[in-house]
C-alpha positions in Angstrom: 51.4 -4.5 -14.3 47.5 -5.5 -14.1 46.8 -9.4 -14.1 44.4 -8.8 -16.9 47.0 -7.0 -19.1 49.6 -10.2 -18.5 47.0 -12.6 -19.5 45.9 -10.2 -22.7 49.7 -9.8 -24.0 50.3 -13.2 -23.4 47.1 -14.4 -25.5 48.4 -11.8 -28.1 51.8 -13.3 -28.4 51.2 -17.4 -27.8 49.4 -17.8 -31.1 52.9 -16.2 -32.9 54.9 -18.6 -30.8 52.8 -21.9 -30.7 51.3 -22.7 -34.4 54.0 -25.4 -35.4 53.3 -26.8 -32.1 49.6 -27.1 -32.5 49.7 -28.3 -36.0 51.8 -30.8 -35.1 50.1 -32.4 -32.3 46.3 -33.2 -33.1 44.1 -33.5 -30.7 41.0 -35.6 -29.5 38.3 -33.6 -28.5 35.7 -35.2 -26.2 32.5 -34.2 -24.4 29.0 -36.1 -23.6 25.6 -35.0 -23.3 25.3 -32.7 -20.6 22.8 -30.1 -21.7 22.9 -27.0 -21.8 26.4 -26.8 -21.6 27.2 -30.0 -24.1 24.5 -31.8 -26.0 23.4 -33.2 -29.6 19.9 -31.4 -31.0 19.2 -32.4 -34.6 22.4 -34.1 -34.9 24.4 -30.8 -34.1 26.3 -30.7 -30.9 25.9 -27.8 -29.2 26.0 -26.2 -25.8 27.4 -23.5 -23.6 30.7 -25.2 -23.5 30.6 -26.4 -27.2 30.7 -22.5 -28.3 33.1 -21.8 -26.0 35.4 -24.5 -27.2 34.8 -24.4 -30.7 35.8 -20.4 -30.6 38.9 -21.4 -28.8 39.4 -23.7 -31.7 39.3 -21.2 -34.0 41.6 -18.5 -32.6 44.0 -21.0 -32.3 43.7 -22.1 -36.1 42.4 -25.5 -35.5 39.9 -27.7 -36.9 39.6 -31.1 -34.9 36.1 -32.4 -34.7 34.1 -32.4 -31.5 33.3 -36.0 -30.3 30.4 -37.2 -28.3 30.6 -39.8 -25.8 29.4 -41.4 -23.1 31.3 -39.8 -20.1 32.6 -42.8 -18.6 34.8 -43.8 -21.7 35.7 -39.9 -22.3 37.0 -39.9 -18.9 39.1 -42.7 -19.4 40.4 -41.7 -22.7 41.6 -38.6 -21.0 42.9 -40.3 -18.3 45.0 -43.3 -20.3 45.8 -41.7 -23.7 47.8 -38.4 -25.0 46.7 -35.3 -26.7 42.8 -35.6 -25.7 40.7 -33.0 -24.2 37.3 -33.8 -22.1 34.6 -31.2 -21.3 32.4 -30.3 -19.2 34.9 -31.6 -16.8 34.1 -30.9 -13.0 38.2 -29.8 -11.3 38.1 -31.2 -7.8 40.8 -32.0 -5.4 40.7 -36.0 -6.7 41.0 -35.0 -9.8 43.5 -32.2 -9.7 46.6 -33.8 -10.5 45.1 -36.0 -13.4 44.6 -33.9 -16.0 46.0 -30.2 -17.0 42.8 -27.4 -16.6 41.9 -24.9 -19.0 39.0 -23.1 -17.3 36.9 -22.4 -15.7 33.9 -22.4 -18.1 30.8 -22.2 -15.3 29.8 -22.5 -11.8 27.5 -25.0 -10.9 26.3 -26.3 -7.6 25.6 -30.1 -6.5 21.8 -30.4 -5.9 20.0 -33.4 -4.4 16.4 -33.7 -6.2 13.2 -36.0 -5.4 9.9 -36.7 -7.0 7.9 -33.5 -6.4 4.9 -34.8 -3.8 7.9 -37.0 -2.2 7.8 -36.6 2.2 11.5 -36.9 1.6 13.2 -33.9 3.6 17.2 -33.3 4.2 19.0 -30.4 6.0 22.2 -32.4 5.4 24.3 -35.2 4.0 23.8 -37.5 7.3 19.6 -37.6 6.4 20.9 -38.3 2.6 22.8 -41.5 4.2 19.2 -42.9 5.6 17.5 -42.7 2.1 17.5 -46.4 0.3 19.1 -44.9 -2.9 20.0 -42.3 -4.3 21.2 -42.1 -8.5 24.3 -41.1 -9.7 26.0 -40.4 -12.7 28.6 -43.1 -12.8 32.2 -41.8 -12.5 30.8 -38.0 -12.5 32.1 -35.4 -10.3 28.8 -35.9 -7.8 29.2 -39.6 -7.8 32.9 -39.2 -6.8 31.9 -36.9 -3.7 29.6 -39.0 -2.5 32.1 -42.0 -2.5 34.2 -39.9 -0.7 31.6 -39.1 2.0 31.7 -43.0 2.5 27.9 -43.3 0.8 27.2 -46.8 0.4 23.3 -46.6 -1.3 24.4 -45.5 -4.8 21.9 -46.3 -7.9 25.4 -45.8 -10.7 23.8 -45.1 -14.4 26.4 -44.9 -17.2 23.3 -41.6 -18.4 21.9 -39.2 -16.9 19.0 -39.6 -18.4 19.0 -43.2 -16.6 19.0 -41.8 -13.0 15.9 -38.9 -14.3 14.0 -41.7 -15.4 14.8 -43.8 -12.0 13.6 -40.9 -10.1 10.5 -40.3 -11.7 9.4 -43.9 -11.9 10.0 -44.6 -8.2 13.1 -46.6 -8.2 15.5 -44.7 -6.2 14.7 -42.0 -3.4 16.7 -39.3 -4.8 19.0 -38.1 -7.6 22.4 -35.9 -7.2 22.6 -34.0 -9.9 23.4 -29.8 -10.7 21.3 -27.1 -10.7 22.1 -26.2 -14.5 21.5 -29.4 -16.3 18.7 -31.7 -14.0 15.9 -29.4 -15.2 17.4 -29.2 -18.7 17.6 -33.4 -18.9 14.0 -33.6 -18.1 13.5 -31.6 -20.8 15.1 -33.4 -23.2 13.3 -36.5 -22.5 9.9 -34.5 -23.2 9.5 -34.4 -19.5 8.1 -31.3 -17.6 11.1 -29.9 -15.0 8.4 -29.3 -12.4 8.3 -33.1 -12.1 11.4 -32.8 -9.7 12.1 -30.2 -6.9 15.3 -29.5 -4.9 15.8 -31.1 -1.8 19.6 -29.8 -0.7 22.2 -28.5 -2.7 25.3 -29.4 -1.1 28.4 -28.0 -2.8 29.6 -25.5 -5.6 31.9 -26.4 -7.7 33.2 -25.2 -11.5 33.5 -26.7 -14.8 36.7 -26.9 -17.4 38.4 -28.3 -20.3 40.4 -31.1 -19.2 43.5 -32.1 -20.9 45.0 -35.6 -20.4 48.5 -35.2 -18.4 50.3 -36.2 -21.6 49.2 -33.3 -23.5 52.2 -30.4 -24.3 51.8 -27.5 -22.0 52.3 -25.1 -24.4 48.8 -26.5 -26.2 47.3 -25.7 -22.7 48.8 -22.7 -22.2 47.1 -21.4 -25.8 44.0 -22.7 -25.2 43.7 -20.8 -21.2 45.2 -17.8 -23.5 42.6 -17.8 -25.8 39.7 -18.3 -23.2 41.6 -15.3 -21.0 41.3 -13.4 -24.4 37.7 -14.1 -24.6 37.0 -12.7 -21.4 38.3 -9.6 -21.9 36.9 -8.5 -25.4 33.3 -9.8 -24.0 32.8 -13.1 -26.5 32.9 -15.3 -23.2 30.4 -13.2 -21.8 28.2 -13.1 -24.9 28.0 -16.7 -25.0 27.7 -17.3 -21.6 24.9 -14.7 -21.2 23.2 -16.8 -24.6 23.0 -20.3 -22.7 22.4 -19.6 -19.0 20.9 -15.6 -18.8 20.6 -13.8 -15.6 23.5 -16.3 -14.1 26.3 -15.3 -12.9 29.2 -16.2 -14.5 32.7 -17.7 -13.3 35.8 -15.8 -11.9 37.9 -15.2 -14.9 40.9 -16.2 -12.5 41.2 -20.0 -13.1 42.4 -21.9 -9.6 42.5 -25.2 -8.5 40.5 -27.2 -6.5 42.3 -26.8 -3.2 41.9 -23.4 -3.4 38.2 -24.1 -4.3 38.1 -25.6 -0.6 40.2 -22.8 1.3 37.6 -20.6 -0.1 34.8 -22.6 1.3 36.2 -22.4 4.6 36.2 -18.8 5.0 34.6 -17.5 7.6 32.8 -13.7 7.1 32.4 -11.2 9.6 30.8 -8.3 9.5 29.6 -5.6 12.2 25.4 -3.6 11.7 26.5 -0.4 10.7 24.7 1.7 7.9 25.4 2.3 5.4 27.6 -0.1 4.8 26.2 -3.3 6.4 22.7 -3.2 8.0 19.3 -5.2 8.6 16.6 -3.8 6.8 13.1 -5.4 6.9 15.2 -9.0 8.5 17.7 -8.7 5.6 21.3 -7.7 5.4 22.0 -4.7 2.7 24.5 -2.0 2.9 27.0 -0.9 0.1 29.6 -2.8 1.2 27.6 -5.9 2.3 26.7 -5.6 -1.2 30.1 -5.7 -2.7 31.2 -8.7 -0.3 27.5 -10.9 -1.7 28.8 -10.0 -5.3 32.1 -11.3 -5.1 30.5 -14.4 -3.1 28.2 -15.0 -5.9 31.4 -15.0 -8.8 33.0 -17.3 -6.6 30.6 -19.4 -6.0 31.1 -20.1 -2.1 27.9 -20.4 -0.4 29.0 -19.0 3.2 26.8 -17.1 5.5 27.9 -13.1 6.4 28.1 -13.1 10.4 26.7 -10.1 12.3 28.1 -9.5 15.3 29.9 -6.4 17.4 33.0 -4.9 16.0 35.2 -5.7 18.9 34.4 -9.4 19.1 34.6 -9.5 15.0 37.8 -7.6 15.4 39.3 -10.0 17.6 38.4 -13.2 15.8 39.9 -11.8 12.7 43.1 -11.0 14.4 43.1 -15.3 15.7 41.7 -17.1 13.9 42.7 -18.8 10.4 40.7 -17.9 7.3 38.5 -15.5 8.9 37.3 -12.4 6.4 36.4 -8.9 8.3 34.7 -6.1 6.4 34.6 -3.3 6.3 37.7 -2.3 8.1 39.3 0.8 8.4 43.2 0.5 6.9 45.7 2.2 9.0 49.4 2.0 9.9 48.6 0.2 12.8 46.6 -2.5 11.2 48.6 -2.6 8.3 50.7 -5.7 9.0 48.1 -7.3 10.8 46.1 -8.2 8.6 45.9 -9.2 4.7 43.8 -7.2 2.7 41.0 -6.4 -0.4 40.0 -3.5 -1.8 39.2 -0.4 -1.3 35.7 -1.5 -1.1 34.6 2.6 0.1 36.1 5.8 1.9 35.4 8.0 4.8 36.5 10.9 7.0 36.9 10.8 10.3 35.5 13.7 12.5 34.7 14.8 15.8 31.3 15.3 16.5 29.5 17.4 19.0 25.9 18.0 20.2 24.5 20.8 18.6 24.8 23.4 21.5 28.5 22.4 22.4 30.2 25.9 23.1 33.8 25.3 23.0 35.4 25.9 20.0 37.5 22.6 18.5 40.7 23.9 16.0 42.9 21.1 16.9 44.1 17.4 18.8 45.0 19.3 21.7 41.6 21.3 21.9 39.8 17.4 22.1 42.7 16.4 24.7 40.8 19.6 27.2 36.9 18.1 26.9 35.7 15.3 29.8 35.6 12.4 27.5 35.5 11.2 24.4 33.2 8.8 23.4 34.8 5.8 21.1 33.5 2.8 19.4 36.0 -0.5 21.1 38.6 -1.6 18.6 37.6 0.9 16.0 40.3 2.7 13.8 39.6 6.3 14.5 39.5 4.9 18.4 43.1 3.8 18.2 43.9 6.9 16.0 43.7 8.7 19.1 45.2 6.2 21.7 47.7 6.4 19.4 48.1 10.2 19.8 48.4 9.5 23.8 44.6 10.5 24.4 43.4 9.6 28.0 39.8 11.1 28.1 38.2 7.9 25.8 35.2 6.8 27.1 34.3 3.1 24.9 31.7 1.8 24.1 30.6 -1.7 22.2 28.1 -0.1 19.8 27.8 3.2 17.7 24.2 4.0 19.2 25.4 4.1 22.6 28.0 6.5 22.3 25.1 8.7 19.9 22.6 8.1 23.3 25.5 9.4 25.7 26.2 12.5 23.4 23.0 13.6 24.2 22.7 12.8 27.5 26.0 14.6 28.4 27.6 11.9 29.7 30.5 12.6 26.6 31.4 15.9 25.0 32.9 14.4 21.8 32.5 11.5 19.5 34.8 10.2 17.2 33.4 8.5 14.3 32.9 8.4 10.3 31.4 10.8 7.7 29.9 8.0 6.2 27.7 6.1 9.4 27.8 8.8 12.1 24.2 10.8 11.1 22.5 7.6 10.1 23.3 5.8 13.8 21.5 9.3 15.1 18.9 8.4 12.7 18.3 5.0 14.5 19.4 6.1 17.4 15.7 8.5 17.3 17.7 11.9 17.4 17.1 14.3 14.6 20.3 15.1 12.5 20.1 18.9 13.4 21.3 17.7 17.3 24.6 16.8 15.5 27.4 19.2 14.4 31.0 18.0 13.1 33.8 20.1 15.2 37.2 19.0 13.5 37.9 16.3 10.5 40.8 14.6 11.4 41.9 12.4 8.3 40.1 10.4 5.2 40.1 7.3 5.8 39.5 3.9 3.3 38.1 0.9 4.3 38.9 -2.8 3.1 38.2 -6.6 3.8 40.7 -7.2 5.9 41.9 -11.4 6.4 43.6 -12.9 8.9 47.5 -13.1 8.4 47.0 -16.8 7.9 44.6 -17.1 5.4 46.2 -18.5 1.5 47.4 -16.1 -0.2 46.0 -17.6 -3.3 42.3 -17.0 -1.7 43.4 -13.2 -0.4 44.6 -12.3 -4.2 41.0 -14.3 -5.8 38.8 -12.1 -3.6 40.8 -9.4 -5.4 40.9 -10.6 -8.7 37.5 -10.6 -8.7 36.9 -7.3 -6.5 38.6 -5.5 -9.7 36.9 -7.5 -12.1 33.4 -6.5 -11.0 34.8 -2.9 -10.8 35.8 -2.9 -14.3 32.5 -5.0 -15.5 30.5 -1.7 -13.6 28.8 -4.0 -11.4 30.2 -2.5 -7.9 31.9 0.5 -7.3 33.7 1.6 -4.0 31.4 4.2 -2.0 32.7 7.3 -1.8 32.3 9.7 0.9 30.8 13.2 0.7 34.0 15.5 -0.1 34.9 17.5 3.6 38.0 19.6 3.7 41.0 17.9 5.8 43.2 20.7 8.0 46.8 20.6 6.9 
């Protein structure tokens, strides 16, 4: 059965199951000023996270009043006494086996800000070390990351609005804060935002509901129900889309911290071959380079896509630990090599021939007659036919070469996809009419394939959130031109 349909019965059912359970435990619920996802305006609290709490509230049929606090003496109510919940809470590995997680609620990423006109300039955390001080946010998420980066010039406020004001008046050098609520603090100060600029951002991270460890897990369990449920008929979205438009929102998968860090030590390859990855103009596009930035962007890992050629990509995925290879071509023979997520697109793979080739191509043993075969190293439809005991394969390390060599005569045959083989004539500078297919030889799909030793937990997130931007219609496999396959 789909993960999403699990989670929807399950919401359906826990509210039947739970309510003497919920009555009888009442809860504390705790968050601070944190705007835009938690803040007072004319004496209301309000906030991204205070609608999406307060809805939660109400689907489970309870009423408990929303506290605001500072967050020093939240975080220690939730850490030291029963049935109270804490939000905006940042889950990191510290904090992961403190508290029980309903989430997550938003992405967010750690940003280090200065006094716009400041000389100050970091490209990373070692120039952050030389600055005199820098404000924190005293037992927040960023404060704890720099303690554990052993920073020792930390300006600790008990508010945030503390450390904007420290900043802008000169008193420390810089100010760790997040993307979503720095600008929104100046603001509430009656402070312009462009007072402050972005210096480094330095990790991503996510937002929950935390629950002190004393709390039943059956309460936690209805509250990640209900927020599950939310996702699916759209409210989360609607309220997300209200407080932070044109952001994008979090994986509906929750996942802990640790996994949080195996996903930001994935490495992404990826080969230049259009149309699926390709430079245009000094930028990488392509469908399926596409596909692989939108589920980057859900997850909120900030890694670079490597270029490089196939062969060398191929054989660091096959070595290395968490290493991500797209898009690759899933056959028999690479099926147990590799982990794997998608179908991210399709293909057929055919043999091509210049335009004025004579003989006539029916079958395998028609190709086995010609001089050579030209093949791209390591590719699929390459060790398709090594597979099939072919000895005329002449291989190359890039897709142009073997288009350059077809029309040079040096090979008689080329075996390659529907999908890239007239666009590498294209850039190749051969017009397309030079190019005839002779014989299709199979459809083919194509994946992100991981190595065998990457968590499984960051394998099956990649696809959780591959089918949930499917179903949401923001990515859709490509589909290859439909060719007739011989029986």
């Amino acid at each position: 059965m789909h993960w999403a349909m699990r989670l929807f019965r399950t919401a359906l059912l826990l509210p039947l199951l739970l309510p003497a359970t919920l009555a009888a435990q009442p809860l504390r619920v705790l968050t601070e000023e944190l705007p835009p996802l938690n803040f007072t305006e004319n004496g209301e609290i309000t906030g991204l996270s205070v609608e999406l709490v307060r809805e939660i509230m109400r689907r489970n049929g309870q009423s408990e009043a929303i506290q605001s606090v500072p967050w020093a003496r939240g975080y220690r109510a939730a850490l030291e006494e029963p049935n109270v919940v804490l939000f905006s809470t940042t889950r990191t590995e510290e904090r992961e086996g403190q508290f029980k997680w309903v989430g997550p609620l938003a992405p967010f990423s750690y940003v280090f800000y200065k006094k716009r006109g400041s000389p100050i300039s970091l490209s990373n955390l070692d120039d952050a070390r030389q600055v005199k001080s820098i404000a924190t946010y005293r037992d927040d998420a960023r404060e704890q990351f720099l303690k554990e980066q052993h920073f020792t010039n930390l300006d600790s406020s008990p508010k945030l609005v503390s450390c904007a004001r420290k900043l802008l008046e000169g008193r420390v050098d810089l100010w760790l804060d997040s993307n979503l609520t720095a600008p929104q603090v100046l603001k509430q100060m009656g402070q312009d935002p462009q007072q402050i600029e972005p210096v480094l951002a330095v990790k991503t991270n996510y937002l929950y509901i935390a629950f002190s460890k004393q709390t039943d897990d059956a309460i936690v369990a209805q509250w990640q129900a209900s927020l599950d449920t939310m996702r699916q008929d759209g409210t989360f979205r609607r309220i997300f889309d209200k407080w932070l438009p044109g952001q994008e929102p979090p994986p509906r998968t929750a996942f802990s911290a640790a996994t949080q860090s195996a996903l930001s030590r994935l490495r992404i390859l990826t080969e230049e071959l259009p149309p699926v990855s390709y430079y245009e103009r000094g930028n990488l596009v392509g469908h399926s380079a596409g596909i692989v930035r939108a589920i980057i962007r859900r997850l909120g890992i900030n890694q670079a896509i490597e270029v490089m050629p196939w062969s060398r990509a191929y054989q660091l995925a096959l070595k290395q630990p968490n290493t991500a290879l797209y898009s690759t071509i899933r056959s028999k023979k690479r099926e147990s090599l590799f982990h794997w997520v998608g179908p991210i697109g399709s293909s057929y793979s055919q043999l091509y021939a210049r335009h004025d080739f004579q003989p006539v191509i029916r079958t395998l043993d028609d190709a086995r007659r010609v001089e050579s075969i030209g093949t791209y190293r390591d590719d699929a439809d390459e060790q398709f036919l090594v597979e099939r005991g072919f000895t005329n394969l002449y291989r190359h390390s890039e897709p142009e070469a073997i288009a350059r060599n077809l029309m040079a005569g040096r090979v008689q045959l080329w075996v390659g996809g529907s999908l890239y083989a007239p666009l590498v004539m294209k850039q190749a500078g051969y017009p397309l009419d030079r190019l005839k297919p002779v014989l299709t030889l199979r459809k083919t799909s194509f994946y992100v394939a991981f190595s065998r030793d990457t968590p499984e937990v960051v394998v099956q997130l990649w696809q959780n959130t591959l089918d949930e931007l499917i179903e949401e219609g923001l990515v859709s496999p490509m589909q290859a031109p439909g060719i007739h396959v011989p029986d």
